[in-house]
C-alpha positions in Angstrom: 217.0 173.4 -265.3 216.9 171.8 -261.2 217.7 168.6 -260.9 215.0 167.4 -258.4 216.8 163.5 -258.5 220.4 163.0 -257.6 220.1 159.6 -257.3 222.6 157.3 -260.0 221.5 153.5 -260.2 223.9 150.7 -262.4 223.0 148.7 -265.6 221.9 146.3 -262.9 219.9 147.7 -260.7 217.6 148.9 -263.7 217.4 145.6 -264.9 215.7 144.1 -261.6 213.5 147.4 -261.4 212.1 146.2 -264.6 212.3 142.6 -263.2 210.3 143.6 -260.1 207.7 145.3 -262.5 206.9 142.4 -264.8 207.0 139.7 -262.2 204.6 141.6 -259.4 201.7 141.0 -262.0 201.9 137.4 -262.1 203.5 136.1 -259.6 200.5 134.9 -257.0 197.3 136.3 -258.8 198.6 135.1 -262.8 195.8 136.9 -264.5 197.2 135.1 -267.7 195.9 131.8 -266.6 192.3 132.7 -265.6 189.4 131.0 -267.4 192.0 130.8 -270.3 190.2 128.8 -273.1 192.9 126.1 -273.8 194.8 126.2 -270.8 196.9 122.6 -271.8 199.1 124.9 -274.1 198.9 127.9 -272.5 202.8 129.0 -272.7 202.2 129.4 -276.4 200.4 132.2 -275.8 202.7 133.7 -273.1 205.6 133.0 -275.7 204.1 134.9 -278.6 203.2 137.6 -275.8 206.8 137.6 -275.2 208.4 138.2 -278.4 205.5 141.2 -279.1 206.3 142.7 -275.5 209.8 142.4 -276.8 209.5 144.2 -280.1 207.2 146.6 -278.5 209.6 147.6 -275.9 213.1 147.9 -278.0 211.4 150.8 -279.4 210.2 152.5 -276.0 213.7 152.4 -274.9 215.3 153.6 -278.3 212.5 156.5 -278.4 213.9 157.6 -274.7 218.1 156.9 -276.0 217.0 159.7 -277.9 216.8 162.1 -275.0 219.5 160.4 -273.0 219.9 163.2 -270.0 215.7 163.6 -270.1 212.6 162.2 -268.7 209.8 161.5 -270.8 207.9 164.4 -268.9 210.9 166.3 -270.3 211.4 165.4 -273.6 207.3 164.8 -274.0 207.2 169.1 -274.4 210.4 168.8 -276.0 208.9 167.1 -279.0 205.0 167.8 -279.2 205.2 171.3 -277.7 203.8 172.7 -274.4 200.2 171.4 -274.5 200.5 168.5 -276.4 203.7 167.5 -274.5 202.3 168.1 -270.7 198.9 166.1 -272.2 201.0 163.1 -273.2 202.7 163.5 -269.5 200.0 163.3 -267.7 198.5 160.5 -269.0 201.5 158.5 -268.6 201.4 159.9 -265.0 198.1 159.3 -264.8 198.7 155.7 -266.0 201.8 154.7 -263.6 198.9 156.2 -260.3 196.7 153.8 -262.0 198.7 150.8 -262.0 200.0 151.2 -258.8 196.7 151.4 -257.4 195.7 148.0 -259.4 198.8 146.5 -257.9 198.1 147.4 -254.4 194.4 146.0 -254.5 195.8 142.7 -255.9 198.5 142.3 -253.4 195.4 142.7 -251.0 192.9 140.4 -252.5 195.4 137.6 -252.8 196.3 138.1 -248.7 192.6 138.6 -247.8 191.7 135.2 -250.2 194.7 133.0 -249.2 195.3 134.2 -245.4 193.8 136.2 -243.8 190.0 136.6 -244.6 188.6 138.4 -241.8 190.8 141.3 -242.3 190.0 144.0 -244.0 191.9 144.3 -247.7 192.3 147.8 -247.0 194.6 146.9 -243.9 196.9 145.4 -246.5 196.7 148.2 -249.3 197.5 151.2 -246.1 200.5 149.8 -244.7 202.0 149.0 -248.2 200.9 152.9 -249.9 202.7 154.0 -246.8 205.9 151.9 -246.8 205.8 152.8 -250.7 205.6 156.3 -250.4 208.2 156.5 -247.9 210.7 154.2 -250.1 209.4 156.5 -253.0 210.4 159.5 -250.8 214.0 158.6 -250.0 214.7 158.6 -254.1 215.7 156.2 -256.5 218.9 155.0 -255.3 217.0 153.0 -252.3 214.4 151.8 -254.9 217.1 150.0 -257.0 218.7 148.4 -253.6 215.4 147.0 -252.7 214.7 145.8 -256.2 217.9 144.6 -256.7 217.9 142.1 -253.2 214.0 141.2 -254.2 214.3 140.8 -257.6 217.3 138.5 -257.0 215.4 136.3 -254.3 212.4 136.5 -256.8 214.6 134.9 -259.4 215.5 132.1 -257.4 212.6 131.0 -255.8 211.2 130.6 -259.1 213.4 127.6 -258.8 210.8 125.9 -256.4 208.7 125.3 -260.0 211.1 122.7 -259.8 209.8 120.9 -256.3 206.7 119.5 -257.0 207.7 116.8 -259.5 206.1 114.3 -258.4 202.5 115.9 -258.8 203.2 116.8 -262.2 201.5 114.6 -264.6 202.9 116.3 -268.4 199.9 114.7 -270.0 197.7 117.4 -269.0 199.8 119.6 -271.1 198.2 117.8 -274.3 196.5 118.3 -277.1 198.4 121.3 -278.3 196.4 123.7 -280.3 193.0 122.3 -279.9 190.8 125.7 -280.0 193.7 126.7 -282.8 195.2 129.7 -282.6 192.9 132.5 -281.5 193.0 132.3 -278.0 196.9 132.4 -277.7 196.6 135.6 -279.6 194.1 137.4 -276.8 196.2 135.9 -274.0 199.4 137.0 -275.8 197.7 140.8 -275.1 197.5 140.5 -271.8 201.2 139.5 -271.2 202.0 142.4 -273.4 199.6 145.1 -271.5 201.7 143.7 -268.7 205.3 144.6 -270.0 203.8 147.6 -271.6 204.2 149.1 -267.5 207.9 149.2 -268.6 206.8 152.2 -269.9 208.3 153.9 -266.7 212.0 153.4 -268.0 211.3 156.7 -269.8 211.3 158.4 -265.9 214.7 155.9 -265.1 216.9 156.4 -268.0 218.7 159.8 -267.2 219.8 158.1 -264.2 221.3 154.7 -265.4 225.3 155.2 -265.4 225.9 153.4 -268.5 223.3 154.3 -270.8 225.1 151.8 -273.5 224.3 148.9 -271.8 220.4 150.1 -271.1 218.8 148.3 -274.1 221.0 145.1 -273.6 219.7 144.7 -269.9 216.2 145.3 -271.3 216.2 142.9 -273.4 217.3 140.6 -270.6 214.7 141.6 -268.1 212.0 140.7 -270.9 213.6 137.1 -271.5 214.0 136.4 -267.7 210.6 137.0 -266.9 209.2 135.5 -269.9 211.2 132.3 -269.1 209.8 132.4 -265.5 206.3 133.6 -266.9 206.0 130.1 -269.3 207.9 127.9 -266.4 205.1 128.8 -264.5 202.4 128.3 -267.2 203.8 125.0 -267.9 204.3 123.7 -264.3 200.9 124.8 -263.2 199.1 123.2 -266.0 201.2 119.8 -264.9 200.2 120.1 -261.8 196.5 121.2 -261.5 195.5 120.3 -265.3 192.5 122.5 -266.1 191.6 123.6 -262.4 195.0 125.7 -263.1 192.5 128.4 -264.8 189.8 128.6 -261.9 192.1 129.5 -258.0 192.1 132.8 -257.5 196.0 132.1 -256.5 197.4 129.2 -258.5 200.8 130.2 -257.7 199.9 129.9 -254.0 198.3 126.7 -254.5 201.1 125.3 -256.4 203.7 125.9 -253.7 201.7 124.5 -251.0 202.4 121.0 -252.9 205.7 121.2 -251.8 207.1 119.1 -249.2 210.7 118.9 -248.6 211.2 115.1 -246.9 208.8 114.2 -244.3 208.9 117.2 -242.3 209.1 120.6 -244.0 205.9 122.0 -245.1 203.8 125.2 -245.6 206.8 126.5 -246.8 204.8 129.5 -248.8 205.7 131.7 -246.3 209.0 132.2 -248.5 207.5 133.0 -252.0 204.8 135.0 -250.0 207.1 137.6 -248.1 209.2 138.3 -251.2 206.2 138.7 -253.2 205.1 141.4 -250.8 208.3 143.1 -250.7 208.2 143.0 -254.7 205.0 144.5 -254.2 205.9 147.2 -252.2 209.2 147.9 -254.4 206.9 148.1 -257.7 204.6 150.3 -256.1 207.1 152.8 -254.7 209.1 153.0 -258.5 205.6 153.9 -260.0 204.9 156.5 -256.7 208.2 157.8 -257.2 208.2 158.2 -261.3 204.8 160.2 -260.6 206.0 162.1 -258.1 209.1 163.4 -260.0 206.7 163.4 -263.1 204.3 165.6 -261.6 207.1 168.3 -260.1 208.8 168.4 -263.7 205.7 169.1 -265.2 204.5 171.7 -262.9 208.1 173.7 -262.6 208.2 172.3 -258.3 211.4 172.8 -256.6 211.3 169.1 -255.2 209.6 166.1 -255.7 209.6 164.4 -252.4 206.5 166.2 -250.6 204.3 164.6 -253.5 205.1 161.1 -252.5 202.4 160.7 -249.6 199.9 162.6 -251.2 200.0 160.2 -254.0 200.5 157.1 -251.9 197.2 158.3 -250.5 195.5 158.4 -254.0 196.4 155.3 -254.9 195.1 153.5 -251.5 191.7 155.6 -252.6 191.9 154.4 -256.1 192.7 150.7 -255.0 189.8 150.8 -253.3 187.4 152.6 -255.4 188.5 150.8 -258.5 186.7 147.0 -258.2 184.5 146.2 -256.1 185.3 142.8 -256.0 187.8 140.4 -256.9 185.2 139.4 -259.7 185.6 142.9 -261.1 189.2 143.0 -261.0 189.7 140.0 -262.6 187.6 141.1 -265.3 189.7 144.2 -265.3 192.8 142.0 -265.5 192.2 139.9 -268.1 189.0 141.5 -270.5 189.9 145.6 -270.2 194.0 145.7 -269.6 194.9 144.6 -272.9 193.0 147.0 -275.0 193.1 150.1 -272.4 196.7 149.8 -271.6 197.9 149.5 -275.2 195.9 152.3 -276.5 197.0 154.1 -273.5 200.7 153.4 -273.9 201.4 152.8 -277.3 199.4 155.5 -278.2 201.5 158.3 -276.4 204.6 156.9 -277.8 203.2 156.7 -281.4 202.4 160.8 -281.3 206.1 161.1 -279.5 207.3 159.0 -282.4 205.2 161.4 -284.8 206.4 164.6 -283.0 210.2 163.7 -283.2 209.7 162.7 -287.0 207.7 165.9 -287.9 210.6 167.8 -286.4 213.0 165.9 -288.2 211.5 167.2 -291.5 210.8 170.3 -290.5 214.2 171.6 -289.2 216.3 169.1 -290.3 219.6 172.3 -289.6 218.6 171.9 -285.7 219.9 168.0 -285.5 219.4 166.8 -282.0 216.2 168.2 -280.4 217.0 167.4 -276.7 217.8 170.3 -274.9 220.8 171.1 -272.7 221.8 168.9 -270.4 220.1 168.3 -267.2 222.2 166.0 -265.5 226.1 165.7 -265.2 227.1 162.7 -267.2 230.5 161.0 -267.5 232.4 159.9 -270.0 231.0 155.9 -270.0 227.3 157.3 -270.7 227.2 158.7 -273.5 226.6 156.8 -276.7 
């Protein structure tokens, strides 16, 4: 079987890939803090989303450990058979098109809203499809260096949570539980529709060097981001108190309280390039894993003449999809959480029932991944 990627990333790169997914959802737009209905203890619900997202995610990776030297386009037909299996592919491919394109209208609502609102969001989306595409095109090797130098900075800058301490006022962060527990539990499925896009590990693991250390760095990705996720919940409650729940980019408005001394402002400009970049970076790992997806499903030769074609559908879809930040809002915090888990959870539950059916059924056959499709050393095998 042609290996259409050659690329090899480390332990580390994957880890700020999946860093660079989980944070572009929040970062500026936070979909997790709009209109919530008891916003003073709002990091209770992005903590229990945390600890689902994690439990929901140790068995997405495990599933693809299965089929170490396979994509989950691969193994998909592997275990559910030729139509089930391309079925199951395609809506994951379908789903990673999808969430690019939501990604890319965001990116240009929040710069129409907080910059520049006389031009055009689809200025915004074009020139980031394209830059996408292009990174998508060169493979993943160039995807993982740009993730890991964003994710890094990303990382750090959430350190200016820190700078506006003198605005904060942590009475606003009380009573705790006042609406009980009910509307930490819908909240809790949004942050988990959120790290339920880490379903495109299944397209990265075959490419990892040291597959042994994939569900360790996982796990950290998950527990960095939730950290930064409720640093930010609890800092922008502090700050704003309940008008935390109603800017359309809180995150925004939080770091243009910060003044360093008397002369060093508007200093957003920092948070606000690296957010782009980590926008562009997310969008070309999800144009890439559906461009490689696509050209293992259909039998193509490469995968690289797919990329523009589908940078071009998801600048169509971005803007076909809401038609107004109102809508995607809605989309963001009423219709992800059910349609991404049902999307998600549901292809990896008839995976799960596929391999176990095949288990039983020829128990003398063992392994079910097929031969090897990419050279691995010594270190990467389990």
């Amino acid at each position: 079987m042609k290996q259409l990627e050659k690329g090899r990333i480390s332990s580390f790169q994957y880890m700020c890939m999946l860093l660079v997914v989980r944070i572009t959802a929040t970062t500026v737009t936070f979909p997790f803090m709009t209109d919530h209905e008891s916003p003073t203890d709002a990091w209770i619900g992005a903590a229990i989303g945390i600890v689902v997202s994690l439990v929901l995610l140790e068995l997405i990776v495990r599933f693809s450990l299965n089929f170490p030297n396979m994509t989950v386009i691969q193994y998909s037909q592997s275990v559910l058979g030729k139509f089930l299996g391309s079925i199951a592919a395609l809506l994951l491919i379908g789903f990673w098109v999808f969430d690019a394109a939501v990604a890319g209208r965001a990116m240009g609502s929040a710069m129409v809203n907080a910059f520049m609102p006389e031009t055009p969001v689809l200025v915004f989306i074009i020139v980031t499809a394209f830059l996408s595409a292009n990174g998508a095109r060169q493979g993943l090797e160039i995807t993982a260096r740009w993730s890991e130098l964003v994710a890094v900075g990303v990382v750090m800058s959430a350190l200016l949570l820190a700078l506006p301490f003198q605005a904060m006022n942590f009475q606003n962060l009380l009573p705790i539980l006042p609406y009980g527990i009910g509307p930490h539990l819908k909240r809790a499925a949004i942050i988990a529709a959120i790290f339920l896009r880490y379903s495109v590990v299944g397209m990265i693991v075959p490419y990892v060097h040291n597959r042994k250390e994939i569900l360790r760095y996982t796990r950290i990705a998950v527990l960095i981001s939730g950290a930064v996720l409720i640093a930010q919940s609890i800092v922008l409650v502090a700050v704003f108190g309940a008008r935390a729940t109603s800017s359309a980019v809180p995150t925004l408005q939080l770091v243009r309280q910060i003044t360093i001394g008397e002369f060093f402002e508007r200093i957003e400009i920092f948070p606000v390039t690296l957010w782009l970049l980590n926008n562009g970076v997310n969008m070309g790992l999800f144009i890439w894993a559906s461009s490689l997806g696509l050209a293992q499903l259909f039998g193509l030769n490469r995968f690289e003449p797919l990329t523009y074609p589908i940078g071009g559908l998801v600048t169509l879809l971005s803007m076909l999809l809401f038609k107004n930040y109102v809508e995607q809002i809605h989309y963001l915090i009423r219709v992800q959480p059910i349609f991404v888990p049902v999307l998600v959870l549901g292809v990896y539950a008839l995976l799960y029932a596929g391999f176990s059916i095949r288990k039983l059924v020829l128990p003398k056959q063992g392994n079910l991944e097929a031969p090897m499709i990419l050279e691995a050393g010594p270190d990467e095998i389990e």
